[in-house]
C-alpha positions as a Python dict, from the first residue, in 0.01 Angstrom:
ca = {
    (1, 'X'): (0, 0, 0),
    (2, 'X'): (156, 358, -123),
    (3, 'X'): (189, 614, 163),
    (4, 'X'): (-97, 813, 25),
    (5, 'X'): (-326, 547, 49),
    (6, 'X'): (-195, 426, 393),
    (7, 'X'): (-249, 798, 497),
    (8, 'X'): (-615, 818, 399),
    (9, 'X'): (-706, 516, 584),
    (10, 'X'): (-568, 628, 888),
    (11, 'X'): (-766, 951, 828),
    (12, 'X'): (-1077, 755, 789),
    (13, 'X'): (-1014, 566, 1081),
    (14, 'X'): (-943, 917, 1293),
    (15, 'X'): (-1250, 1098, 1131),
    (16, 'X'): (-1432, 766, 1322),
    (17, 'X'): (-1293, 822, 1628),
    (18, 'X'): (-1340, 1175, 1656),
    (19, 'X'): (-1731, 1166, 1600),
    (20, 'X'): (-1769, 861, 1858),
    (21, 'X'): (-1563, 1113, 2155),
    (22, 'X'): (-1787, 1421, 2011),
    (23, 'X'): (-2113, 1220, 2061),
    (24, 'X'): (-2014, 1106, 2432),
    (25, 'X'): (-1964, 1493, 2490),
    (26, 'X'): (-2286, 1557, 2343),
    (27, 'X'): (-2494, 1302, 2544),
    (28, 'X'): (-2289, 1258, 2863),
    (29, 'X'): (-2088, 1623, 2887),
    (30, 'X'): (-2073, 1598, 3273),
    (31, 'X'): (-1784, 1309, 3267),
    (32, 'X'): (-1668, 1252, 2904),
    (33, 'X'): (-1621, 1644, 2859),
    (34, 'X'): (-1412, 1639, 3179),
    (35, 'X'): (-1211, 1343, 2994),
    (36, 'X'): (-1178, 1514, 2714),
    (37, 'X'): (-1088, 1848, 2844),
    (38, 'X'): (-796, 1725, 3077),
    (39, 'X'): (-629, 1529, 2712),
    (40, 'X'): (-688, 1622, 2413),
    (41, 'X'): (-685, 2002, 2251),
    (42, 'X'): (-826, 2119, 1867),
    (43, 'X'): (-515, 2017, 1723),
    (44, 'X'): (-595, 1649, 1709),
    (45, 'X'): (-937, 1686, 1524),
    (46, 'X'): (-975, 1769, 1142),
    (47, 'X'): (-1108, 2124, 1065),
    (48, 'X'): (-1457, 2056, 1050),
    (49, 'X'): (-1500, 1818, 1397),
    (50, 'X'): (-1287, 2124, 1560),
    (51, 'X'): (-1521, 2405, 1517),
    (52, 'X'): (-1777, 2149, 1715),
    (53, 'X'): (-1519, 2049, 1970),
    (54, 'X'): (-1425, 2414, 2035),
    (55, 'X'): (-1817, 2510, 2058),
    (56, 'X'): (-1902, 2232, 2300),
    (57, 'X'): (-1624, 2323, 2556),
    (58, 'X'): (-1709, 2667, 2532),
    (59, 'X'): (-2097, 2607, 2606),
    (60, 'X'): (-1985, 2373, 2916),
    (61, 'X'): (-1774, 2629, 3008),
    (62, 'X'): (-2081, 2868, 2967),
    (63, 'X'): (-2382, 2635, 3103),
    (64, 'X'): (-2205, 2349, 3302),
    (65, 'X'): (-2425, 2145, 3040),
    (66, 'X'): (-2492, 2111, 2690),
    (67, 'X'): (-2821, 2250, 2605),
    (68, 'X'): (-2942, 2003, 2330),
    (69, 'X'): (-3182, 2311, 2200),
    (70, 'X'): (-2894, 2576, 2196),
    (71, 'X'): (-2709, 2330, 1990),
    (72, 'X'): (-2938, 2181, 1740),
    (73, 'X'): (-3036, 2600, 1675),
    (74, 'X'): (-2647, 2709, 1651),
    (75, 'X'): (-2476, 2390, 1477),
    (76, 'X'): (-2659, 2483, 1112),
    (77, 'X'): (-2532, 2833, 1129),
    (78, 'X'): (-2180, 2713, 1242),
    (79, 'X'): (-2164, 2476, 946),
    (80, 'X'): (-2105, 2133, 1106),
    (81, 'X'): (-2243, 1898, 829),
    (82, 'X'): (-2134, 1577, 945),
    (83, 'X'): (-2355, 1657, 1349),
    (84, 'X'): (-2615, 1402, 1265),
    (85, 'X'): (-2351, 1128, 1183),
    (86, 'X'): (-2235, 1235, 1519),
    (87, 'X'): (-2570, 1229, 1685),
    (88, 'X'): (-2609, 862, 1526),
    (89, 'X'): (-2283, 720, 1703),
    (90, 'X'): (-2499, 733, 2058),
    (91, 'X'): (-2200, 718, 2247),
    (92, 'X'): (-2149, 669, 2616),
    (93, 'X'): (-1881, 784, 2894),
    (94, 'X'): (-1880, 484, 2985),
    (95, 'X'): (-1767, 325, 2605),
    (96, 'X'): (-1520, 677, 2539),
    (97, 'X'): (-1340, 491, 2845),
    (98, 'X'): (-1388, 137, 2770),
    (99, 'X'): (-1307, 137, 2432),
    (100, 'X'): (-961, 359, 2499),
    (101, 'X'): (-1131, 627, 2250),
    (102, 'X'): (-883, 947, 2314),
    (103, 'X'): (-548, 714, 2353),
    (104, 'X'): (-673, 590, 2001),
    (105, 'X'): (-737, 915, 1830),
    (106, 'X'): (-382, 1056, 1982),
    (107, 'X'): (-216, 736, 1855),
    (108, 'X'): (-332, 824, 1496),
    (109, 'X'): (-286, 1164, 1501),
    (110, 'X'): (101, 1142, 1590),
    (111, 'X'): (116, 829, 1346),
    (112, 'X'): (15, 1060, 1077),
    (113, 'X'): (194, 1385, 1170),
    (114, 'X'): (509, 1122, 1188),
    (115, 'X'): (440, 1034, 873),
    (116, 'X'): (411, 1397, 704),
    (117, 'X'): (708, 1461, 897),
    (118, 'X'): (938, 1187, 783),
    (119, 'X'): (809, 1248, 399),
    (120, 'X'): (936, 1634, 442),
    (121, 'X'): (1250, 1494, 559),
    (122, 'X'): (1276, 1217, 295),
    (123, 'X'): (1243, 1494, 38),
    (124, 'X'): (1494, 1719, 181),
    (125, 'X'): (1755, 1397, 169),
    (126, 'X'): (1680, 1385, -169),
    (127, 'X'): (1796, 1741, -247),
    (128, 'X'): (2045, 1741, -9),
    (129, 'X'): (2411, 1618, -123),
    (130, 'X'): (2558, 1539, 197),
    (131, 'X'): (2345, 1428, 445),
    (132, 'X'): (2505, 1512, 748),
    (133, 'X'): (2449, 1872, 673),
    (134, 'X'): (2082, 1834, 788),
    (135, 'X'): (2093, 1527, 1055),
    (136, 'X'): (2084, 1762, 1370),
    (137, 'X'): (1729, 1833, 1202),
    (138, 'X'): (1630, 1517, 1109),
    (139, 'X'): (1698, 1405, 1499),
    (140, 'X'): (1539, 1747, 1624),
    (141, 'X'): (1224, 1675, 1463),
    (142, 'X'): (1156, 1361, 1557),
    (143, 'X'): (1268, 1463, 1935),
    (144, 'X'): (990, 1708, 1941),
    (145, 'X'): (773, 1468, 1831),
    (146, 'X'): (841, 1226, 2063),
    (147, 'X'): (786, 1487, 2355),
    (148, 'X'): (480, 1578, 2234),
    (149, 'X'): (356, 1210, 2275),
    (150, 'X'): (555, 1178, 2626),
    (151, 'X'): (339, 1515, 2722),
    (152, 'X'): (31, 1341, 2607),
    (153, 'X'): (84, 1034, 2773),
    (154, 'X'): (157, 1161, 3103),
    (155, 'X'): (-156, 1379, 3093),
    (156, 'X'): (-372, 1064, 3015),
    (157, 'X'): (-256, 814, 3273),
    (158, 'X'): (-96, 1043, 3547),
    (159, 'X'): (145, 924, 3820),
    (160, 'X'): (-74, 776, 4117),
    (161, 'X'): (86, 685, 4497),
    (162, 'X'): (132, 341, 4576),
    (163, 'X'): (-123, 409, 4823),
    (164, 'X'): (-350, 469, 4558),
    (165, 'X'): (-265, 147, 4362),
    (166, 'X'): (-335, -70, 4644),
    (167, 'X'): (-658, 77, 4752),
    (168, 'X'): (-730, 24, 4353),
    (169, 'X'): (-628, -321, 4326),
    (170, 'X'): (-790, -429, 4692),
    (171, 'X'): (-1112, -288, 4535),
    (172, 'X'): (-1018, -516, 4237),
    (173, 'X'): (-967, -821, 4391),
    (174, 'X'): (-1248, -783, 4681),
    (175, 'X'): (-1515, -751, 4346),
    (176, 'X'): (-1367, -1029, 4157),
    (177, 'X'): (-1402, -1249, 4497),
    (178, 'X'): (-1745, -1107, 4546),
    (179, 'X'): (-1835, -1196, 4197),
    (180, 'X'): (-1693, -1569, 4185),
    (181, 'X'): (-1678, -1571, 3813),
    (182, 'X'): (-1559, -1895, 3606),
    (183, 'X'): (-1207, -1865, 3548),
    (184, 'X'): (-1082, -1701, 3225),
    (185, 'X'): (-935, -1986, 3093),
    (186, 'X'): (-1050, -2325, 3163),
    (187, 'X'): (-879, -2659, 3045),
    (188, 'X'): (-1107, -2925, 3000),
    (189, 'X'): (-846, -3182, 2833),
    (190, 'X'): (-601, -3131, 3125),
    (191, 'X'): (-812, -3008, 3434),
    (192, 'X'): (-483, -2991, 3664),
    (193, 'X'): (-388, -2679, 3481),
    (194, 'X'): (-705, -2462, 3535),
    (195, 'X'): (-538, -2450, 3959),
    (196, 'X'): (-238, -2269, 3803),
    (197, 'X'): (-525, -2030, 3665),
    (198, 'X'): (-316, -1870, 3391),
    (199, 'X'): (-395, -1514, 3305),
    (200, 'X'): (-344, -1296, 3001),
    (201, 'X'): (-12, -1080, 2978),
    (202, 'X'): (142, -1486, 3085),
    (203, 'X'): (384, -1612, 2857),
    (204, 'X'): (389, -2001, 2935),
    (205, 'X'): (675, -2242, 2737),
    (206, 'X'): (582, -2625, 2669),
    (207, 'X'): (915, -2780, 2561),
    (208, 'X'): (946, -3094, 2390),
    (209, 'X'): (1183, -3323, 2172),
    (210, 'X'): (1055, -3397, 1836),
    (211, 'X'): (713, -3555, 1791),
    (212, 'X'): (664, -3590, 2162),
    (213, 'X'): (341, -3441, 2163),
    (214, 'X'): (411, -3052, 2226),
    (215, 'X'): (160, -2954, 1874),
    (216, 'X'): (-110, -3190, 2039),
    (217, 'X'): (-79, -3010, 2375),
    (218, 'X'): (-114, -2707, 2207),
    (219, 'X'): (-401, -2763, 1981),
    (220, 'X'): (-599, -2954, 2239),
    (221, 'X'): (-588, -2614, 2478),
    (222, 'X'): (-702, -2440, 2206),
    (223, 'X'): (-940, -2658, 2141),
    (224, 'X'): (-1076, -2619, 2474),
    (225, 'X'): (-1109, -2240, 2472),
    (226, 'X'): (-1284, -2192, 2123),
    (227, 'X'): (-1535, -2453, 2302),
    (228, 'X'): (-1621, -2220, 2535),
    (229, 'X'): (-1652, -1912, 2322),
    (230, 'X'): (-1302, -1772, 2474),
    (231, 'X'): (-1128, -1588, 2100),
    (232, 'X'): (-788, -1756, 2045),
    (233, 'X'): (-537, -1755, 1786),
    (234, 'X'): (-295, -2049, 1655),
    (235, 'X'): (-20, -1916, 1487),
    (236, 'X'): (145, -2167, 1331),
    (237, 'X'): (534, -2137, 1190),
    (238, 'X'): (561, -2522, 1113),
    (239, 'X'): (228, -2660, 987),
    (240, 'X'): (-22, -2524, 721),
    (241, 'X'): (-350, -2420, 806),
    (242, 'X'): (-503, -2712, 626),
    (243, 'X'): (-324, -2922, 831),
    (244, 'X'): (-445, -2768, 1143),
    (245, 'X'): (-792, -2687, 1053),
    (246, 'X'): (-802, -3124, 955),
    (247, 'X'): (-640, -3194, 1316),
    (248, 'X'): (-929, -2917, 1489),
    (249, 'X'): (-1247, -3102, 1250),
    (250, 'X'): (-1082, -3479, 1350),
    (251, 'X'): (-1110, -3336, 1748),
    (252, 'X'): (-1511, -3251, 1709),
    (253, 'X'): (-1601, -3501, 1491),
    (254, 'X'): (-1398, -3790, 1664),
    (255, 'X'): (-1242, -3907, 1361),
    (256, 'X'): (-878, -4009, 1361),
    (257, 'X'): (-681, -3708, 1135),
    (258, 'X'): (-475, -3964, 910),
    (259, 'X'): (-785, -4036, 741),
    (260, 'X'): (-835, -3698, 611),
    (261, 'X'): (-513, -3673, 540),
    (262, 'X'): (-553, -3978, 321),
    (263, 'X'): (-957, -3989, 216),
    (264, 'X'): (-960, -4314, 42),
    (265, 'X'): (-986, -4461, 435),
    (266, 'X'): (-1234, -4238, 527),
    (267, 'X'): (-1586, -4459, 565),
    (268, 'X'): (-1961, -4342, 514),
    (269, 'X'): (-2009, -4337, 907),
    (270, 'X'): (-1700, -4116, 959),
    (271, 'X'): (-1804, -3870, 679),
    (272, 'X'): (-2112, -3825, 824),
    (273, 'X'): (-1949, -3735, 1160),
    (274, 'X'): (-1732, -3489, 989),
    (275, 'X'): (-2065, -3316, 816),
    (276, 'X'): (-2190, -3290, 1172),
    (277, 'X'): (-1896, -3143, 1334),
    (278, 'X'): (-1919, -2869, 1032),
    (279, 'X'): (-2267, -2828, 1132),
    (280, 'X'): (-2166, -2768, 1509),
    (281, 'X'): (-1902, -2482, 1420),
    (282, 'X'): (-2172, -2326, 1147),
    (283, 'X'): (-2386, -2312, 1499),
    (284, 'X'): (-2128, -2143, 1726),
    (285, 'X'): (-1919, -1928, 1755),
    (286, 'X'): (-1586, -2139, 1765),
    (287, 'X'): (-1396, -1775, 1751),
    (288, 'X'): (-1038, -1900, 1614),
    (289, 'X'): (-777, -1723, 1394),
    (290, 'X'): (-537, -1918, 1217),
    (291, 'X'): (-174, -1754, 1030),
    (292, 'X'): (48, -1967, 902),
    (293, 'X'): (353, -1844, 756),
    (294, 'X'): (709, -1740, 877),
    (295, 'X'): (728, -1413, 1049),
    (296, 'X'): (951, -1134, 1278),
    (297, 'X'): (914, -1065, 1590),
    (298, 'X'): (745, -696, 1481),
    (299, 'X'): (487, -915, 1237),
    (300, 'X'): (386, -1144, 1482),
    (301, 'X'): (301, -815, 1729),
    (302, 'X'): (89, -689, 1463),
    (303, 'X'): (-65, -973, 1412),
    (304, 'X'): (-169, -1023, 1795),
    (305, 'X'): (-249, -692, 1799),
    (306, 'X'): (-459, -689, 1516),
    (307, 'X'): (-647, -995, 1632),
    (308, 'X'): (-731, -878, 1930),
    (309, 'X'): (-845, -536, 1831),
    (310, 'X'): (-1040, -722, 1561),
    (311, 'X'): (-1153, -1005, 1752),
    (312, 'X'): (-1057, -941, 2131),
    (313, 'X'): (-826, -1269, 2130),
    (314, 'X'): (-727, -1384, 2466),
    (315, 'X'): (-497, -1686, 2397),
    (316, 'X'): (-281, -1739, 2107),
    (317, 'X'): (-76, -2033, 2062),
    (318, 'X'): (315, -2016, 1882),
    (319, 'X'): (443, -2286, 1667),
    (320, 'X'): (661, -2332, 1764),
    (321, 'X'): (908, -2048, 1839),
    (322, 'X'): (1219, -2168, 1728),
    (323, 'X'): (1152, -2082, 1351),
    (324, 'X'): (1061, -1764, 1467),
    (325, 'X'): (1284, -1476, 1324),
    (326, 'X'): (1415, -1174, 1434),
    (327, 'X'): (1376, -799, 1313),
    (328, 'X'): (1748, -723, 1385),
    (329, 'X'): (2094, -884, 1373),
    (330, 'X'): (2255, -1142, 1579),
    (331, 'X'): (2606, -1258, 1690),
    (332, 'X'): (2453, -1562, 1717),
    (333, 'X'): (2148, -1815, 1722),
    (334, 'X'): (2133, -1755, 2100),
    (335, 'X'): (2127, -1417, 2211),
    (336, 'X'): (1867, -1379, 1891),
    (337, 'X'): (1667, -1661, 2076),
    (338, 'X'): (1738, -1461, 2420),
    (339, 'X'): (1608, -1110, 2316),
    (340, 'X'): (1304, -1310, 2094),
    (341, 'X'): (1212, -1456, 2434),
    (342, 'X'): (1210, -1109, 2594),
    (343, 'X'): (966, -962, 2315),
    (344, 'X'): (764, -1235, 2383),
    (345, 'X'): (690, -1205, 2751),
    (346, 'X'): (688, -795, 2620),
    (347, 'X'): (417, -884, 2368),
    (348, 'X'): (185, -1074, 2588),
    (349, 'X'): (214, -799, 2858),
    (350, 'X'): (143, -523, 2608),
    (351, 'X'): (-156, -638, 2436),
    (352, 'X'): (-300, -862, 2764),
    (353, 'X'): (-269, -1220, 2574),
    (354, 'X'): (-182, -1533, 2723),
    (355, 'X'): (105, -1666, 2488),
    (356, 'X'): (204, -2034, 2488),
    (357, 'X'): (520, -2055, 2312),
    (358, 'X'): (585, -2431, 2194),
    (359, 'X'): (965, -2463, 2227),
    (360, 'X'): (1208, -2787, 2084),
    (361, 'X'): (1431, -2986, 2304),
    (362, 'X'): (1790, -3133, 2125),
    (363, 'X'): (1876, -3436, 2088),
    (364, 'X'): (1959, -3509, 2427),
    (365, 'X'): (1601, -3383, 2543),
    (366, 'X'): (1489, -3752, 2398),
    (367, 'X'): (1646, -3975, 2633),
    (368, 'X'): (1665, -3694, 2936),
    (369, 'X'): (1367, -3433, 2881),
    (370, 'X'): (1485, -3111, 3101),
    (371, 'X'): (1444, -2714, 3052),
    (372, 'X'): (1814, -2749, 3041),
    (373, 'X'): (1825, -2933, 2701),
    (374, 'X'): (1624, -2623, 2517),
    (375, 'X'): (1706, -2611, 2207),
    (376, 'X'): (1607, -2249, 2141),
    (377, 'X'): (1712, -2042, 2418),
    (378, 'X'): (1757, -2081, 2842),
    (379, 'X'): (1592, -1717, 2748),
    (380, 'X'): (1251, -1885, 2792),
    (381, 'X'): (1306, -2060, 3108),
    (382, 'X'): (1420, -1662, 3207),
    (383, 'X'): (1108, -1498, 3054),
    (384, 'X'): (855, -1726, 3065),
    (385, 'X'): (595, -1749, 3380),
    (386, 'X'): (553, -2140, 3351),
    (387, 'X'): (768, -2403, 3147),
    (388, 'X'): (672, -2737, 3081),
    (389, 'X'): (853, -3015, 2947),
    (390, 'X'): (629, -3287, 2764),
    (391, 'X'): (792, -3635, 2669),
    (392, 'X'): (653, -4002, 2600),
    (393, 'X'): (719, -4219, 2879),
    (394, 'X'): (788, -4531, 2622),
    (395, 'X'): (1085, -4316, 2475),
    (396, 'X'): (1256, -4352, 2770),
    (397, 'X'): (1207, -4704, 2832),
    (398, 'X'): (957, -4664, 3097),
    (399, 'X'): (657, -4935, 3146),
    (400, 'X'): (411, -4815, 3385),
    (401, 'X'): (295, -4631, 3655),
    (402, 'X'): (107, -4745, 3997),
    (403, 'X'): (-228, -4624, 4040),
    (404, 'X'): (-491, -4659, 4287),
    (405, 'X'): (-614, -4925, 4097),
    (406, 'X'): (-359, -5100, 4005),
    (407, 'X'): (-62, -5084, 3763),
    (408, 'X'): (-86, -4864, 3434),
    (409, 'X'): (87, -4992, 3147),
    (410, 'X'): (239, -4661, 2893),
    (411, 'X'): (152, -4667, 2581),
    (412, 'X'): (267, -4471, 2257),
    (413, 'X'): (-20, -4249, 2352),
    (414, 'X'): (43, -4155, 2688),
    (415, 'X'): (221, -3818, 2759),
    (416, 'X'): (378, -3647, 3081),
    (417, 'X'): (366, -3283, 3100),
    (418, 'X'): (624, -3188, 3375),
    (419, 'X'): (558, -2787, 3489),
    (420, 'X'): (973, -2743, 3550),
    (421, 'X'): (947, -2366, 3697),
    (422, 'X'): (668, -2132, 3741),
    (423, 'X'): (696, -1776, 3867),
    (424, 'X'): (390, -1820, 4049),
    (425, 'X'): (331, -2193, 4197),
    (426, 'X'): (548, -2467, 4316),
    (427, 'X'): (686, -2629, 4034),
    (428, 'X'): (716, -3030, 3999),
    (429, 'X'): (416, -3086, 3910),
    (430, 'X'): (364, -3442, 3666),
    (431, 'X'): (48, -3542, 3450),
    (432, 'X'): (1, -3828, 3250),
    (433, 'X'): (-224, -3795, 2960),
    (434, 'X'): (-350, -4016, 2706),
    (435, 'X'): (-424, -3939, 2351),
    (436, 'X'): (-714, -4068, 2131),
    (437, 'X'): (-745, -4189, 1819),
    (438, 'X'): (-890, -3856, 1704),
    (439, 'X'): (-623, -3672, 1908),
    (440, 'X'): (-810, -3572, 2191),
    (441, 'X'): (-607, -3569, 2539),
    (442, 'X'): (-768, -3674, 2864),
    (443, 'X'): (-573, -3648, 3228),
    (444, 'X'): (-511, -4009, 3356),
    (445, 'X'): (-301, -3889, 3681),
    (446, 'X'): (-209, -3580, 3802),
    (447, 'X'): (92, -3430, 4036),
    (448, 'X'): (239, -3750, 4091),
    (449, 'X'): (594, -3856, 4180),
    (450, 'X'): (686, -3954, 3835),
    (451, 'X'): (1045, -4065, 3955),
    (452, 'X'): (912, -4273, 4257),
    (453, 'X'): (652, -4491, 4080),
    (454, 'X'): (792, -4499, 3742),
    (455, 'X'): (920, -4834, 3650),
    (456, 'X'): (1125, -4981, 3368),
    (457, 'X'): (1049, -5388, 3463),
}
């Protein structure tokens, strides 16, 4: 997209958010005007939508109010030909707030007067020989710029006391116990995680060697989220999305994926169940985004962000990160897996999405699965708030496991996930899961002593 075309979408979007903040002054001028007043100024509204900011501050100023009358007799006169696409928007104080209208409309504002500005420069470069001569200018523009935004910022979210942001989050937490809700996410494939109760802005690792079940984990939690109408994301740096969108279908129908891979041992009765399984997503929501091709570090930001402006995502899964790449240069594979780790954990705080990052264990990770045999990075181990390893039992010679009921005998199917280190919990944590035929997991047993009942005989 040219620059000029860029630009007039971002004016478009602006234009937007400047009638939704003049209709909450219009209907609600007590608080959104007082929201308003205290962050934003003429300056970041086009010509038009200023003349109608400017008169409504002035009347509230006058009145304390807005007098609807006084305005609907005074707007024709002042030329504001867009009011009754304002009046339309019927906005709240209560949405200016929720929806983050003014931080939006400054965002775009300096976005496009950081545009303008670098296209001035970019001209000047052009007609100057050596650039040097005008770099103390290039670097005091973008200075001032960058002020103006600090300026703006600190008017918008000013400094509180930590006083203040205890009494805040006491008030928080007393409401949330008051209100009991069901936790954000809930695992129904492995129940033992919901007591960790992950939370968005967590960045949690499952490490495993190759084909020892790390995908399925991941999938299977997705699975479980889209279920319940909670907006996740796969994004998926090692599989195609018809690949995952044949492993999701096998799940809900209860069909075993190879045979969609390969349809000539597909049945009648098993087609059927995949008709009905298409007729179950047609009938819900199942709120899932799917990308599938090799991106940076600044891509894959935009893409969570994007998502979750788009479709308020909550959960987005990464597969897996080692073929992840980096916007800048590297001495080496691990300091560019060390600062990738770091954006991560940045990423998920910034935009408020739980990230699990799928990570690869070497070679040695087959015969002795441990964080310290990551393949990508110790980074994650650093960053993350829980790792996980994942391994089959059978790789490492092991035969069963005493339960309750008696001995039970590992099978290619059967997974532990190990929870290595958590920022939050004890760590040590073992569950042994079983697979299906359609690639469902279950929980057989959970925090167990793996080492004490494991058995090789």
């Amino acid at each position: 997209m040219k620059n000029e075309e860029l630009r007039l979408d971002k004016n478009k979007i602006k234009r937007i958010l400047e009638k939704r903040i003049l209709s909450a002054m219009i209907n609600e001028p007590e608080e959104a005007i007082k929201m308003v007043r205290d962050s934003l100024s003429q300056e970041y509204f086009f010509e038009n939508n200023r003349e109608l900011f400017n008169f409504l501050l002035a009347q509230y100023e006058q009145d304390k109010n807005i007098n609807f009358d006084k305005l609907m007799v005074e707007i024709p006169f002042a030329g504001f030909n867009n009011f009754k696409e304002i009046l339309v928007e019927n906005v709240s104080a209560l949405e200016l707030r929720v929806e983050k209208l003014i931080p939006k409309l400054i965002e775009i504002y300096y976005s496009i007067e950081t545009e303008k500005e670098a296209e001035k420069i970019l001209a000047k470069i052009k007609k100057t020989a050596v650039i040097t001569q005008i770099l103390p200018e290039i670097l005091a523009s973008f200075d001032s710029i960058d002020k103006d935004i600090t300026s703006v910022i600190e008017k918008i979210i000013p400094p509180i006391t930590w006083k203040q942001e205890i009494k805040e989050f006491m008030q928080k937490l007393e409401k949330e116990r008051r209100e009991r809700k069901e936790r954000e996410f809930s695992f129904d494939s492995i129940p033992s995680l919901n007591h960790l109760n992950f939370k968005t802005t967590n960045l949690v690792t499952i490490a495993g060697a190759y084909k020892n079940g790390k995908s399925s984990i991941g999938l299977n939690l997705i699975f479980d989220c889209i279920k319940r109408n909670v907006p996740a994301g796969i994004i998926s740096l090692e599989i195609s999305r018809e690949e995952i969108n044949g492993k999701l279908i096998s799940m809900l129908a209860g069909v075993n994926p190879e045979k969609i891979r390969n349809i000539f041992l597909l049945n009648d009765d098993e087609a059927l169940l995949l008709a009905r399984a298409q007729s179950k997503i047609n009938l819900s929501d199942f709120p899932l985004s799917i990308h599938d091709r090799i991106i940076n570090d600044i891509e894959l930001k935009s893409i969570i962000m994007k998502w979750k402006e788009k479709f308020n995502t909550r959960i987005i899964v990464l597969d897996y990160v080692g073929l992840l790449e980096s916007s800048r240069k590297f001495e080496n594979r691990e300091k560019e897996m060390s600062s990738l780790s770091r954006e991560l954990k940045k990423i998920a705080k910034e935009t408020e999405t739980l990230i699990i990052a799928l990570a690869q264990l070497n070679r040695e990770g087959l015969s002795n699965p441990d964080i310290s045999k990551l393949a990508e990075s110790i980074g994650l181990a650093r960053d993350s708030d829980f790792l996980f390893t994942v391994y089959k039992p059978v790789n490492l010679g092991l035969k069963g496991n005493a339960t309750s009921e008696g001995v039970y005998n590992y099978s290619e199917n059967n997974y532990v996930l190990k929870l290595d280190s958590s920022r939050h919990t004890s760590a040590g944590d073992n569950i042994l899961l079983e697979m299906n035929n359609a690639g469902v997991l279950s929980e057989i047993i959970a925090t167990f002593d793996f080492g004490a009942v494991a058995s090789k005989n």
